[in-house]
C-alpha positions as CSV (number, residue, x, y, z in Angstrom):
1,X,0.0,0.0,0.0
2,X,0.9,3.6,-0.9
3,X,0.7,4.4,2.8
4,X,3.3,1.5,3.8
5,X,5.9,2.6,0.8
6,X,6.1,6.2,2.1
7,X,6.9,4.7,5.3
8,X,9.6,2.5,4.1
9,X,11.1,5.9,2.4
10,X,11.2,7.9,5.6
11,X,12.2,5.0,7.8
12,X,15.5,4.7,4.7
13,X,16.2,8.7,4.7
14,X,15.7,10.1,7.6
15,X,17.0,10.6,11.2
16,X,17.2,8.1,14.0
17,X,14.2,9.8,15.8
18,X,12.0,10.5,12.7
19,X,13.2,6.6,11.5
20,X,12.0,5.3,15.0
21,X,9.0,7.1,14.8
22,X,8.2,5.9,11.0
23,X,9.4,2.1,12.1
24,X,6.9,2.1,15.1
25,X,4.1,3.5,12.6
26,X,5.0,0.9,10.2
27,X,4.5,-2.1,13.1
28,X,1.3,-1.1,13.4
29,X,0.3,-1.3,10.0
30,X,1.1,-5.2,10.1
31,X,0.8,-7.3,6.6
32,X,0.7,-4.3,4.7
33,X,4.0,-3.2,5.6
34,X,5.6,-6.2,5.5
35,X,4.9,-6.8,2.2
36,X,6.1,-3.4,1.1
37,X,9.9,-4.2,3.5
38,X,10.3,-7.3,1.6
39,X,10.3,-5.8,-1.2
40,X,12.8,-3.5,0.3
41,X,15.3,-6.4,0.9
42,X,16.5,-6.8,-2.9
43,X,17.5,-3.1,-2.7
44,X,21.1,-2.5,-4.2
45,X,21.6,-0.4,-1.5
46,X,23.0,-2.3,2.0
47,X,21.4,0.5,4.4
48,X,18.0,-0.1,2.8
49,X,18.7,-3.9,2.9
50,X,19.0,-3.8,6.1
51,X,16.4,-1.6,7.8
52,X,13.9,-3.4,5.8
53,X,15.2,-6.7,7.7
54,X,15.4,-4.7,11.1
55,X,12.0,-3.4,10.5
56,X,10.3,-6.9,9.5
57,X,11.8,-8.5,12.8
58,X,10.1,-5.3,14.8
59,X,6.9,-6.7,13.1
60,X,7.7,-10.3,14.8
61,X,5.2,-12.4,14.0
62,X,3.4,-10.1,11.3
63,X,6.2,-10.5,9.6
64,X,6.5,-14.7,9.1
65,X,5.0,-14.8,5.8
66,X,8.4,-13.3,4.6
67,X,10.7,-15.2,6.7
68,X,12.0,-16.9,3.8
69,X,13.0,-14.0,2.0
70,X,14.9,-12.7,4.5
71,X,16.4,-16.3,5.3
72,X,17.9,-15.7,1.9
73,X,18.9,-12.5,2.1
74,X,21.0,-13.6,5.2
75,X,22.8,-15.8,3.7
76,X,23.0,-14.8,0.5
77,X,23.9,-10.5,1.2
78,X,27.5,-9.9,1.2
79,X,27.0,-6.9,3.9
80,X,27.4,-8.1,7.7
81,X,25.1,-5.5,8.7
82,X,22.5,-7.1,6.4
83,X,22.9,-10.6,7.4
84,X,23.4,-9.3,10.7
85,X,19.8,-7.4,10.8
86,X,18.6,-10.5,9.2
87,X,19.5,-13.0,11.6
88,X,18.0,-11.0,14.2
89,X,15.0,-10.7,12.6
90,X,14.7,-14.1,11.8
91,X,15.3,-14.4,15.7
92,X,12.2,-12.3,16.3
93,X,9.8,-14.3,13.7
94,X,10.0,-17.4,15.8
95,X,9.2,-21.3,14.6
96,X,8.4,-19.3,10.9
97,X,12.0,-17.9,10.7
98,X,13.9,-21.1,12.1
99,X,11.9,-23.0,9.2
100,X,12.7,-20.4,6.7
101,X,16.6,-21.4,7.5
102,X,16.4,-25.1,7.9
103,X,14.5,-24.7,4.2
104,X,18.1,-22.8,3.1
105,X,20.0,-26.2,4.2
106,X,18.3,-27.6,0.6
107,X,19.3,-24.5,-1.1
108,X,20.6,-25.1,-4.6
109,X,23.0,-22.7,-4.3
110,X,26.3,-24.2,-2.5
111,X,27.0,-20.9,-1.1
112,X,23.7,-20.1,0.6
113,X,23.6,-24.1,1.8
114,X,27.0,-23.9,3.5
115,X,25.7,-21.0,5.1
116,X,22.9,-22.2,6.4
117,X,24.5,-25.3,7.8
């Protein structure tokens, strides 16, 4: 949603406090937002990367429809602030996330796999 995307902009642009504030407004939004972050994570930009995979894990739950996405964005990104906001969020999904990387372990890609292992 329109709403959701401006969101995502601010929470990419501006300042920690106007960020925060965007990030909370964004958690309340639920499956709306998280569909617009997911997006967010094949960004070619690191910082966007990873504030969409900090912001999904804020959503927890909400969020677990993604969790795969952002399983292979964790082990795929070569940014350790990425996979590092990744894991986390991942952490914060619950059961959905842990299954999102014990799907990676089957991964046709050797790299991802190995990571994932």
């Amino acid at each position: 949603d329109a709403g959701a995307a401006a969101l995502v902009d601010v929470v990419e642009r501006a300042g920690p406090e106007a960020r925060q504030r965007a990030a909370d407004a964004l958690g309340k939004m639920g499956k709306s937002a998280s569909s617009a972050l997911e997006g967010r994570l094949e960004s070619p930009k690191a910082r966007t990367r990873a504030v969409a995979a900090e912001v999904l894990g804020e959503l927890g739950l909400v969020a677990s429809p993604h969790a795969e996405a952002l399983a292979r964005r964790h082990f795929a990104d070569s940014d350790a602030e990425v996979r590092r906001t990744s894991a986390e969020a991942l952490a914060r999904i619950g059961r959905r996330g842990l299954a999102a990387i014990e799907g990676c372990l089957d991964e046709s890609d050797p790299d991802i796999r190995s990571r994932a292992e």
